[in-house]
C-alpha positions as CSV (number, residue, x, y, z in Angstrom):
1,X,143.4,99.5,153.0
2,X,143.7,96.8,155.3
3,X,142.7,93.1,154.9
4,X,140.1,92.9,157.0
5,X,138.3,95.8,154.7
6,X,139.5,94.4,151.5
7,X,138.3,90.8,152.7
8,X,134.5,92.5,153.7
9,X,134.4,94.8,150.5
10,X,135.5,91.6,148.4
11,X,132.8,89.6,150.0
12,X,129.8,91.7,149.7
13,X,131.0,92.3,145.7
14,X,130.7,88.5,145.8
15,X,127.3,88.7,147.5
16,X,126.1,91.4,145.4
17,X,126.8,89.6,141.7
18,X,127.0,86.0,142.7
19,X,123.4,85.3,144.3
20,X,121.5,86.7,141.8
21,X,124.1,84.7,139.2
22,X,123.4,81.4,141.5
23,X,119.9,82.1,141.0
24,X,119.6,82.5,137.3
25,X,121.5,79.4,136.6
26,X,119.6,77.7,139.2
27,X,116.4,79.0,137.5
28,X,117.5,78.1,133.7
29,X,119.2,74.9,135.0
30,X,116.0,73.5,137.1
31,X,113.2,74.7,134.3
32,X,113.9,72.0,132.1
33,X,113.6,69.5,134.8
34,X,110.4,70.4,136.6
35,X,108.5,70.9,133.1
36,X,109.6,66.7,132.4
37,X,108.7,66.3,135.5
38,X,105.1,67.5,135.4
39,X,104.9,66.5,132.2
40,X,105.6,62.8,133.0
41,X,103.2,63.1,136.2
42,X,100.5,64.6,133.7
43,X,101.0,61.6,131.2
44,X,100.8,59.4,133.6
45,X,97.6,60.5,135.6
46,X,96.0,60.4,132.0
47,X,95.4,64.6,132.6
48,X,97.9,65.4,129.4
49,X,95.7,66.8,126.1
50,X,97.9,64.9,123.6
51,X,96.8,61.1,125.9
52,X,92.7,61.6,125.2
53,X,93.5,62.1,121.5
54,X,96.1,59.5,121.1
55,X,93.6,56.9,122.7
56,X,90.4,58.0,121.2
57,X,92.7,57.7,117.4
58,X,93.7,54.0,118.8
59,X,90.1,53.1,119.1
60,X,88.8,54.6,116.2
61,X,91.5,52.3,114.4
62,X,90.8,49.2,116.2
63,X,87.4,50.1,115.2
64,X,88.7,50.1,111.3
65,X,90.1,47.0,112.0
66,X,87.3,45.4,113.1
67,X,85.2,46.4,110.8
68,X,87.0,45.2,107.9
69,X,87.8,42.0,109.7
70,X,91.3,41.9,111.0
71,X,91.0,41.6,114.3
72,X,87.4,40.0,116.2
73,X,88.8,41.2,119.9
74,X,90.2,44.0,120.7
75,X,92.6,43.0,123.0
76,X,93.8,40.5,120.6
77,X,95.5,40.9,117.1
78,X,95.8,38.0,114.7
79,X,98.8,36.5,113.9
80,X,101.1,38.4,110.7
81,X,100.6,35.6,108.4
82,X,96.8,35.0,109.4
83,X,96.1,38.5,108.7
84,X,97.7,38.3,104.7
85,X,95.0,35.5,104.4
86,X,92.3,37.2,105.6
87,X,93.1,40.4,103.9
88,X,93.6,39.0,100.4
89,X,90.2,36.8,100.5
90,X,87.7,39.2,102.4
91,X,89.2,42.1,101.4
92,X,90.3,43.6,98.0
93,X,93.2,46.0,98.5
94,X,91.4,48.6,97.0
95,X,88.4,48.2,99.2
96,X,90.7,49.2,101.9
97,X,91.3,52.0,103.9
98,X,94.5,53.5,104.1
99,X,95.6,54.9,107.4
């Protein structure tokens, strides 16, 4: 055999088992990415399933809040130690709802 035909046959063997190879561990390799990827894109366009129910739980807890007196705005909480107050004299801790 000469070396030019041992070089060609050693090359297409390469070919033959290394692309498909590349591939695969380019496919397995990239997956993971583009799916964080997407996933990041869908979370923050507001598209994602998981962000509707997240926000509509958030309001339906500010809305506990509110109604039980602990906060009067919704963009504002009351201070840690203001809240105690409140709590303990409009509130009985059994009155309340646990969340």
């Amino acid at each position: 055999m000469d070396p030019v035909e041992a070089v060609v046959i050693t090359s297409v063997v390469a070919m033959t088992v290394g692309i498909p190879f590349l591939g695969l561990t380019l496919r397995f390799s990239l997956k993971p990415v583009m799916e964080a990827f997407i996933r990041l894109r869908e979370a923050q366009l507001g598209q994602h399933p998981d962000t509707a129910m997240l926000k509509a739980r958030v309001a339906h807890l500010e809305h506990m809040l509110e109604i039980h007196g602990l906060i009067d705005d919704r963009r504002a909480l009351p201070l840690p130690s203001a809240t105690s107050e409140r709590v303990s004299s409009s509130v009985s801790l059994k009155d309340r709802e646990r969340v």
